[in-house]
C-alpha positions as CSV (number, residue, x, y, z in Angstrom):
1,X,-4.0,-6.4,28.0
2,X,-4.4,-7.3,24.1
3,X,-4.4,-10.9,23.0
4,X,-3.7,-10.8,19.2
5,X,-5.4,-14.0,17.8
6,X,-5.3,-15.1,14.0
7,X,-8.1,-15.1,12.2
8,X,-7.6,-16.7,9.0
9,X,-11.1,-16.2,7.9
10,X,-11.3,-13.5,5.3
11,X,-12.9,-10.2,6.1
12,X,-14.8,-8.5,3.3
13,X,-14.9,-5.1,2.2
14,X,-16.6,-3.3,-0.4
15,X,-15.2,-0.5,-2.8
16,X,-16.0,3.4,-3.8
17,X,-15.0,6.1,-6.2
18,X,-11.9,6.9,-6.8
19,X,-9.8,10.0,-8.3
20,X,-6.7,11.7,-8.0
21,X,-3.7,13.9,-9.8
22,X,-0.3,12.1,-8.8
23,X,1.9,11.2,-11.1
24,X,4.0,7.9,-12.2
25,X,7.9,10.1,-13.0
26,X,10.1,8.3,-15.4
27,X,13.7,9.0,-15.2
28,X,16.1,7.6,-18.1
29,X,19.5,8.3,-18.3
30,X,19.4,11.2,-15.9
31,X,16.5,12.8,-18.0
32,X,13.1,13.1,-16.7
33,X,9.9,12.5,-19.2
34,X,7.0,14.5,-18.8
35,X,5.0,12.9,-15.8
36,X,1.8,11.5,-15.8
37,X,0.4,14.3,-14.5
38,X,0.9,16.3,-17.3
39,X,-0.1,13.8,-20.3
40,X,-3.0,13.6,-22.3
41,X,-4.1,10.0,-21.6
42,X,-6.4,8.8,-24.4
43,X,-4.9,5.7,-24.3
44,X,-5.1,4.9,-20.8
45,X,-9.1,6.7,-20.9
46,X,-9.2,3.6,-23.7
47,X,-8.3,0.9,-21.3
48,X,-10.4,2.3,-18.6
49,X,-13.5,2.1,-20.6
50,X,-12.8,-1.5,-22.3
51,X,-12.0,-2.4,-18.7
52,X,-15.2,-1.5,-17.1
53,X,-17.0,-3.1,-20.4
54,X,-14.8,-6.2,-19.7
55,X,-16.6,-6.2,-16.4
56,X,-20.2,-6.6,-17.6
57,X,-19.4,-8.2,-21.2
58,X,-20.5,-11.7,-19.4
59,X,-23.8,-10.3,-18.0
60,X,-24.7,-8.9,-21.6
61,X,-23.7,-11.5,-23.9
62,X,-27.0,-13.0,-24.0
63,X,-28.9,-10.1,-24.7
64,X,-26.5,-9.4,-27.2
65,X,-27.5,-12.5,-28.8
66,X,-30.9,-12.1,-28.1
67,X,-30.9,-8.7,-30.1
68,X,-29.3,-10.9,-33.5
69,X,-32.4,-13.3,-33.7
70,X,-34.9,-10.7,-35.5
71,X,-34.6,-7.4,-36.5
72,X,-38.4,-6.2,-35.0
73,X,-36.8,-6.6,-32.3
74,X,-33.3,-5.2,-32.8
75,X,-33.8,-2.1,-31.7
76,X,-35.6,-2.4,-28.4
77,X,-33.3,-5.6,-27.2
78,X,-29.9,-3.5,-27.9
79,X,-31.4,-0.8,-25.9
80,X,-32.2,-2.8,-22.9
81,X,-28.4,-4.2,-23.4
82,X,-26.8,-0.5,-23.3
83,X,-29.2,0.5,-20.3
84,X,-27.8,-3.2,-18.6
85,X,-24.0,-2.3,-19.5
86,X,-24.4,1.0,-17.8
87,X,-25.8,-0.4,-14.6
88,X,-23.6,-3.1,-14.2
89,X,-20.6,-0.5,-14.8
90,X,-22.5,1.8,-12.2
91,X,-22.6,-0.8,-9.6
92,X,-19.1,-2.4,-9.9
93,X,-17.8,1.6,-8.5
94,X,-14.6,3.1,-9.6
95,X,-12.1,1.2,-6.9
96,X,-14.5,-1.4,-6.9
97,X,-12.6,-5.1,-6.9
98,X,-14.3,-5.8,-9.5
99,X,-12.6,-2.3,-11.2
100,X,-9.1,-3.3,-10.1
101,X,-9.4,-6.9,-11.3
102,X,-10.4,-5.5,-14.8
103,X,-7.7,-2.6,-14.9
104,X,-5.1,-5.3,-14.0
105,X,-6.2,-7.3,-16.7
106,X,-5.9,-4.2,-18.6
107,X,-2.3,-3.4,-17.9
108,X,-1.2,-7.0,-18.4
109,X,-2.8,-6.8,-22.1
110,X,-0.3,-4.2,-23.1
111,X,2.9,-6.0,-21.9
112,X,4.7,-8.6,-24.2
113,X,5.4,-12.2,-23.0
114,X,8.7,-11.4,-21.4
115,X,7.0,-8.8,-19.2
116,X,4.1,-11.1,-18.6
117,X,6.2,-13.5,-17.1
118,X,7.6,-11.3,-14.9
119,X,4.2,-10.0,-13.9
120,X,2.6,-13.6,-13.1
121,X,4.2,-14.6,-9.7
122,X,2.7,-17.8,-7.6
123,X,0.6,-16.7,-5.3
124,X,2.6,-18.2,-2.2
125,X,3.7,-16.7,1.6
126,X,7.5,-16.5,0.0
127,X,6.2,-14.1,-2.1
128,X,4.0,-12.2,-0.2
129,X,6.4,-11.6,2.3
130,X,9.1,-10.2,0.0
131,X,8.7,-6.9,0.9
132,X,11.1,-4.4,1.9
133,X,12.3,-1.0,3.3
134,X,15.6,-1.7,0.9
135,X,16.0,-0.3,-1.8
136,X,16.2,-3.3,-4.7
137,X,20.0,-3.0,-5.4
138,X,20.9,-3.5,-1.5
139,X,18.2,-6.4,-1.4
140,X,20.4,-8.1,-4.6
141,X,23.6,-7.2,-2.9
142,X,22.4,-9.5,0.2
143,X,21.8,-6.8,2.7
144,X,18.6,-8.6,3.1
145,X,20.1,-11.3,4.8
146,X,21.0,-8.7,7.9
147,X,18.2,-9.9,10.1
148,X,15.1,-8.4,12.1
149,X,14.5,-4.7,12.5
150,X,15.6,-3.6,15.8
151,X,19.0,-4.9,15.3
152,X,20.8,-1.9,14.6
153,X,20.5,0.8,17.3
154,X,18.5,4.2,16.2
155,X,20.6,5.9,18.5
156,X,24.1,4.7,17.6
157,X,24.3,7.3,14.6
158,X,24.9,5.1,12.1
159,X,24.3,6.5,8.5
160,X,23.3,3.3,6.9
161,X,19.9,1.9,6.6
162,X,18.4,0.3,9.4
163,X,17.6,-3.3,8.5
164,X,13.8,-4.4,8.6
165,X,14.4,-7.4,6.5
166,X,15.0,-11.3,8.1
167,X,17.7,-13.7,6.7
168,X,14.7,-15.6,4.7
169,X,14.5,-12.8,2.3
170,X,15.0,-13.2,-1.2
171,X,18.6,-12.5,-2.6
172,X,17.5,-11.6,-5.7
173,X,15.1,-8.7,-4.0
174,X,11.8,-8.4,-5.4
175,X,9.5,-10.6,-7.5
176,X,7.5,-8.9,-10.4
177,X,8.0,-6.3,-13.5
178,X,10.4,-3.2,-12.8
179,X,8.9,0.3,-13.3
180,X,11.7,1.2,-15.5
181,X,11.2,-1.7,-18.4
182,X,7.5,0.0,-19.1
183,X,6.5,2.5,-22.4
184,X,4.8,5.5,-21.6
185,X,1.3,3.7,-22.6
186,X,2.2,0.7,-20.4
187,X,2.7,3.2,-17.3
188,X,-0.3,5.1,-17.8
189,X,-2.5,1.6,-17.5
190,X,-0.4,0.7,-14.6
191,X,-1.3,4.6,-12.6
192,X,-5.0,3.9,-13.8
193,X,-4.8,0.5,-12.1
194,X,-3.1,1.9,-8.8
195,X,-5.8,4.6,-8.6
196,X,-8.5,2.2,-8.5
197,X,-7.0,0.5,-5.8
198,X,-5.7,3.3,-3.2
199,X,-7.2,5.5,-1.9
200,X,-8.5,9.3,-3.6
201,X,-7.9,12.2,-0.7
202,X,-5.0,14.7,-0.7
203,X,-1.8,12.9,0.8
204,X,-3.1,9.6,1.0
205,X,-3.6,6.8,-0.8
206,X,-2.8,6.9,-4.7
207,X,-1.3,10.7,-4.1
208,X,0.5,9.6,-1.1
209,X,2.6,6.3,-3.2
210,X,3.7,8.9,-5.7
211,X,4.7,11.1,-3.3
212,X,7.4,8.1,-2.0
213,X,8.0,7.6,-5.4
214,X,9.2,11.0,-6.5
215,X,11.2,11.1,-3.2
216,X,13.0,8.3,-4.3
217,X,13.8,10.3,-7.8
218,X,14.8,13.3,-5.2
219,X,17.3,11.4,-3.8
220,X,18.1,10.1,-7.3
221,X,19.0,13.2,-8.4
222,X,20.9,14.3,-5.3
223,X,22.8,11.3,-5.3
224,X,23.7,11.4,-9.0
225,X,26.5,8.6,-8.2
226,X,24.1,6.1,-7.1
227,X,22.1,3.8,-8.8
228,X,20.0,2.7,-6.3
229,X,17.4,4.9,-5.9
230,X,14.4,6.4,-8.6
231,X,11.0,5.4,-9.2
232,X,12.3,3.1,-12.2
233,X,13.3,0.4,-9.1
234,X,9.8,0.2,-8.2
235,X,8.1,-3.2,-8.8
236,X,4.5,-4.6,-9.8
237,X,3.6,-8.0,-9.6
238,X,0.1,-10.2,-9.6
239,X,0.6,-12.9,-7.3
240,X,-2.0,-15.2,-8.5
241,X,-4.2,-14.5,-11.3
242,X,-6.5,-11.5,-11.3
243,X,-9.7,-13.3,-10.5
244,X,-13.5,-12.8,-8.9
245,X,-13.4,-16.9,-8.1
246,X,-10.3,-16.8,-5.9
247,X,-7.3,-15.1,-4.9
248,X,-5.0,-12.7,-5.5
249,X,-2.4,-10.2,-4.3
250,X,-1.6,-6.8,-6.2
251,X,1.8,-6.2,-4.1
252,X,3.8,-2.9,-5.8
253,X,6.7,-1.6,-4.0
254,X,10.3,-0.4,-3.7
255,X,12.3,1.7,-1.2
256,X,10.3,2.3,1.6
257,X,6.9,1.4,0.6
258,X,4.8,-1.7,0.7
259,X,1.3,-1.9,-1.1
260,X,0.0,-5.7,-0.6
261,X,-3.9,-5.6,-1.4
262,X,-5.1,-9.1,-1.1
263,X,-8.6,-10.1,-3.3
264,X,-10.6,-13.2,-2.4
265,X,-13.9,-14.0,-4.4
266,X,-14.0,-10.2,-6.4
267,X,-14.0,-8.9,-2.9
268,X,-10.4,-7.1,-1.0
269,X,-9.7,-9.3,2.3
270,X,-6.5,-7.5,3.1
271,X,-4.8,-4.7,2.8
272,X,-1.6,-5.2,5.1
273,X,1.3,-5.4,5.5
274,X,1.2,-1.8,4.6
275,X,5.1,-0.1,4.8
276,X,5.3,3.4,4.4
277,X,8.5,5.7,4.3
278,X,10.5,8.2,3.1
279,X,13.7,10.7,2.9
280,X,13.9,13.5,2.6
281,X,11.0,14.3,5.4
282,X,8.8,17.2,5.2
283,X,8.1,19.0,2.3
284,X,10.8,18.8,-1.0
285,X,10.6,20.0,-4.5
286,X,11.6,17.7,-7.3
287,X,10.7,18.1,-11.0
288,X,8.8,21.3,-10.3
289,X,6.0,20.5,-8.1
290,X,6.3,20.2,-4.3
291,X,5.6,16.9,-2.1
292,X,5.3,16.0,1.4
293,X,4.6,12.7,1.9
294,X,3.2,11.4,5.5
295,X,3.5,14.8,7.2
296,X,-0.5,14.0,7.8
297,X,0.7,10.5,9.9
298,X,3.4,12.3,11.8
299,X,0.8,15.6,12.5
300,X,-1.7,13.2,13.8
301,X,0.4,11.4,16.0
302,X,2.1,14.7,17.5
303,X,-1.8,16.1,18.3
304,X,-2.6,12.8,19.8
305,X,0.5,12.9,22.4
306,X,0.6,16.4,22.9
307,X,-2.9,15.7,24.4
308,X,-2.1,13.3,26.6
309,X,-1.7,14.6,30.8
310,X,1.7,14.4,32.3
311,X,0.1,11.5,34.2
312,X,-1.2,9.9,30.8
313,X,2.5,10.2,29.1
314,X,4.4,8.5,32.2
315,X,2.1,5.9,31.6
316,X,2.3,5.6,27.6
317,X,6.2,6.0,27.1
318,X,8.1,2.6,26.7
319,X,11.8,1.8,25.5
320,X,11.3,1.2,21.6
321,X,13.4,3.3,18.8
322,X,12.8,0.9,15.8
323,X,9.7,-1.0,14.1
324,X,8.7,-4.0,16.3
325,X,6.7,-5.5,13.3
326,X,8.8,-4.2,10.1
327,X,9.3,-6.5,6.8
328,X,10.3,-10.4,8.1
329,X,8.7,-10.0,11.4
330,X,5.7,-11.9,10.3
331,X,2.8,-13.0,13.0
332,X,4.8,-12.1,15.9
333,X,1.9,-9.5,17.5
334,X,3.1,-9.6,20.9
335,X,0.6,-11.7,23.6
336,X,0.5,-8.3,25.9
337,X,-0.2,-4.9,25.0
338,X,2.5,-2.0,26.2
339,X,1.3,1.7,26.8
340,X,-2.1,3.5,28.1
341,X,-5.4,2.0,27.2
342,X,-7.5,3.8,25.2
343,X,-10.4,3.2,27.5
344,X,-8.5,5.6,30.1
345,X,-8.6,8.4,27.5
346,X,-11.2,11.5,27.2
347,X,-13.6,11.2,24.3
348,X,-11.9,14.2,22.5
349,X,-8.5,12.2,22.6
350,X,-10.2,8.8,21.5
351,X,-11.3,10.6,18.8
352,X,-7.1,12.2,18.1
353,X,-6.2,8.0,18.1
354,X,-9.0,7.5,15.2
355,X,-7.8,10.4,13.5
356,X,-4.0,8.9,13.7
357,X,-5.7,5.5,12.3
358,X,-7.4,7.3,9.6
359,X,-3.8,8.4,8.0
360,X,-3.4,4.9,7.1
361,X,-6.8,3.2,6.4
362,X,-7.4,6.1,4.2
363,X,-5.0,4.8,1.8
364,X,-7.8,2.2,0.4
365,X,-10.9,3.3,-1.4
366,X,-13.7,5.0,0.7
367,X,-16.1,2.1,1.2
368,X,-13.0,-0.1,1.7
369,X,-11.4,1.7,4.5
370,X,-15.5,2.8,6.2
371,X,-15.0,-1.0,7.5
372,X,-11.9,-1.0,8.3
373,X,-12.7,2.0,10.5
374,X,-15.7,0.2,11.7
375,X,-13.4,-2.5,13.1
376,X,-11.1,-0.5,14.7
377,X,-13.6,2.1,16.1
378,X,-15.4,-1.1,17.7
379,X,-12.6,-2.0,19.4
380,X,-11.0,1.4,20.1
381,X,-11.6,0.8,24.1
382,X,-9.4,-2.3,23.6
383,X,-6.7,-0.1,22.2
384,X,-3.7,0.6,23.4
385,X,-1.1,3.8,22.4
386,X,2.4,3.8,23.4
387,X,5.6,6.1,22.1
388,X,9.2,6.7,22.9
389,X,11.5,10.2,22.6
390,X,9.4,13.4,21.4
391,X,6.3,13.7,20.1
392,X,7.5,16.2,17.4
393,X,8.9,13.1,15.7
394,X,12.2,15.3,14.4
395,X,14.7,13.6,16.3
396,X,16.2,10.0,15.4
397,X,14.3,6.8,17.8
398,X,10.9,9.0,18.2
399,X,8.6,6.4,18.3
400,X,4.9,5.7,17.9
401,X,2.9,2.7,18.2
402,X,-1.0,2.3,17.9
403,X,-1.8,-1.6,19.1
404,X,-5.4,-2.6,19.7
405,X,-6.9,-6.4,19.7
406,X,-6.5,-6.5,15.1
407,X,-4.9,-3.0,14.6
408,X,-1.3,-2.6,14.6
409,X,0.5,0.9,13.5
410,X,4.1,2.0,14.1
411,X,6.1,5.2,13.2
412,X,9.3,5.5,13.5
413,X,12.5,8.0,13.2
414,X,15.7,6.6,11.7
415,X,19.1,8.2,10.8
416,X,19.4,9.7,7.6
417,X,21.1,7.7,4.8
418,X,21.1,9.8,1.7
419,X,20.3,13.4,3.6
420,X,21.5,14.3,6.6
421,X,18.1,14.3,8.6
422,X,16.0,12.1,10.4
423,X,13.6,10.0,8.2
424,X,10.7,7.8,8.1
425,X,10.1,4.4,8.7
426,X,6.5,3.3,9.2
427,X,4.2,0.1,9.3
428,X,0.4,-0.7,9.3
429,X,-0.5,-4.6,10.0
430,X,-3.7,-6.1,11.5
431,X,-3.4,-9.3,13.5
432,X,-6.6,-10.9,12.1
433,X,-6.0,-10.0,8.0
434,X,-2.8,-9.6,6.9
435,X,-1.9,-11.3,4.2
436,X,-5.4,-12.6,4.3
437,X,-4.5,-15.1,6.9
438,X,-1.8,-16.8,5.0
439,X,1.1,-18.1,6.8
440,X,4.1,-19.8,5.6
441,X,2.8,-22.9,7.6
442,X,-0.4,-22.8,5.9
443,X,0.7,-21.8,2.2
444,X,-1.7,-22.3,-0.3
445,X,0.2,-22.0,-3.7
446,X,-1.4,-20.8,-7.3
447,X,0.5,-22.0,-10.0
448,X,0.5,-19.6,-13.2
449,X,1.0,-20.4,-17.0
């Protein structure tokens, strides 16, 4: 059985391109603007590039100089400079840390000290682990005070949302700089800065977020009564200061999602707790162009079961219905594994549990998530899958879990709350790297000006 073991050592990854399409909406008073998508972005092409020169201005600062001492030699010094500019800028990689440190700096540029000050959170466990499924109204009202996820029975039928938030939660909700206090040239540095750190494929990563995100202005608009939902109570915040000579956390998030990329030394050292839901599920239309957001998870896990032997399934099916390890169950990997180890499995469904994997690791830059899957393929024989109700994951407490000796995934069906269908929850965590090994007994804090 799986021992899950902290490591608190940080685990370094490297970076790769990056590109995508999605879009940032922006509701106001019931109005949509035009999305991201659909803008011209010179100014946010202009942050980019003074971004990536920010990223190479110390390494060419003395050749700079060196070209201003005589002007025999003017010529031939500045071109060396522009050929070192461009190969700096070349090897830091679009989605390179270096890249995301730069475009953070960027988007904090164009914010005024108010925002700023929202922005600049300690980097501390409290804050790190201020993450939610909640939408941020219900996590002001105190519904984060409800307790662990698993307390509210999946099958009881119960229309609310099920709780995945402990009593230590904030009661003011989130920490950081709400999507809906940004101009349209503050956004636009803020999607270039998310693209750089997710991932680039089709449903995943970068395409994937704003696919949660314009579910949430779905609901909006179906539930015009509410004020809870939209992609305007989204949040951003640095914990830490953006920095290649310590570290950092990006953490963005809102109603069902979680994005906590943790950067030690100009290099990412985690990229979990990594939540991921959403309602309406399956494919919906808002604002004219069509989303379905982690149908790719759910297809993945229904192959992998639907490959499994009668023999296999009796041996995989536990009693679960809810995440084990949702927001506020911190560290608590349990000491023995549940299901069918991996190691019993035929090459050809080893390979459907990498696939599954893959839905969530892809959600970094290539490079990034290459050693993630490194990791996990090493220990794939070590793995253990387990699941509950139906693998077509359509009815309420369907249940899939993925646990292996530093990968941890879970998927989930809950009751609907603002539809009247099944929806969504899901978590990826790693035993050894979340949070980068910060605990709340071993808190290291960063104070910021």
């Amino acid at each position: 059985m799986t021992n899950h073991e902290q490591n608190t050592s940080p685990i370094t990854f490297s970076a790769t391109d990056q590109n995508t399409g999605s879009t940032l909406s922006n509701r106001t008073g019931g109005t949509a603007k035009p999305t991201l998508r659909n803008r011209l972005r010179t100014g946010a092409a202009g942050l980019v590039l003074a971004a990536m020169l920010a990223t190479t201005a110390c390494s060419t600062a003395n050749s700079v100089e060196a070209t201003s001492e005589t002007s025999s030699t003017g010529s031939s010094a500045s071109s060396s400079t522009a050929t070192e500019t461009t190969t700096s800028s070349d090897q830091s990689g679009t989605g390179s840390a270096a890249e995301v440190q730069a475009l953070a700096e960027a988007f904090a540029d164009t914010l005024d000290d108010e925002q700023r000050a929202q922005l600049y959170q300690d980097y501390s466990f409290d804050n790190a682990s201020n993450w939610s499924n909640f939408p941020q109204q219900l996590l002001q009202n105190g519904m984060g005070g409800m307790g662990a996820p698993g307390e509210q029975d999946a099958s009881a039928g119960s229309s609310s949302e099920s709780s995945s938030t402990s009593s230590s939660s904030s009661s003011s909700g989130r920490v950081g700089l709400d999507l809906g206090s940004l101009n349209e040239e503050q956004r636009s540095a803020l999607e270039e800065l998310m693209k750089a750190a997710m991932g680039s494929e089709d449903n995943e990563g970068y395409d994937e977020v704003m696919s949660i995100l314009a579910a949430d202005d779905y609901l909006a608009e179906q539930n015009a009564s509410s004020t809870e939902y939209g992609s305007d109570n989204y949040y951003i915040a640095f914990l830490g200061e953006p920095t290649d000579s310590g570290t950092w956390e990006l953490q963005f998030g809102g109603h069902h999602l979680a994005v906590s990329n943790t950067y030690t030394d100009g290099e990412l050292v985690s990229a979990t707790p990594s939540f991921r839901g959403t309602e309406p599920t399956g494919e919906f239309t808002y604002d004219g162009e069509t989303y379905d957001p982690l149908t790719q998870e759910t297809h993945a896990f229904t192959a992998l079961l639907d490959s499994l032997t009668d023999e296999q399934r009796a041996e995989a099916e536990i009693d679960q219905s809810n995440l084990l390890l949702g927001p506020g169950s911190d560290w608590q990997f349990p000491e023995e594994a549940e299901g069918i180890k991996v190691s019993e499995l035929t090459d050809e469904q080893k390979q459907l549990v990498l696939d599954a994997i893959a839905t969530y690791v892809d959600d970094l830059p290539e490079e990034q998530a290459a050693e993630y899957m490194q990791r996990y393929e090493a220990e794939l024989d070590d793995t253990y899958i387990s699941f509950s109700g139906n693998s077509d994951f359509a009815s309420v407490g369907d249940y899939v879990r993925i646990d292996g000796p530093s990968v941890w995934i879970e998927l989930a069906m809950q009751n609907g709350v603002a539809t009247s269908t099944p929806h969504i929850h899901s978590v990826w965590r790693d035993s050894e790297t979340d949070y980068a090994g910060l605990t709340a007994e071993e808190e290291t804090d960063t104070s910021q000006s």
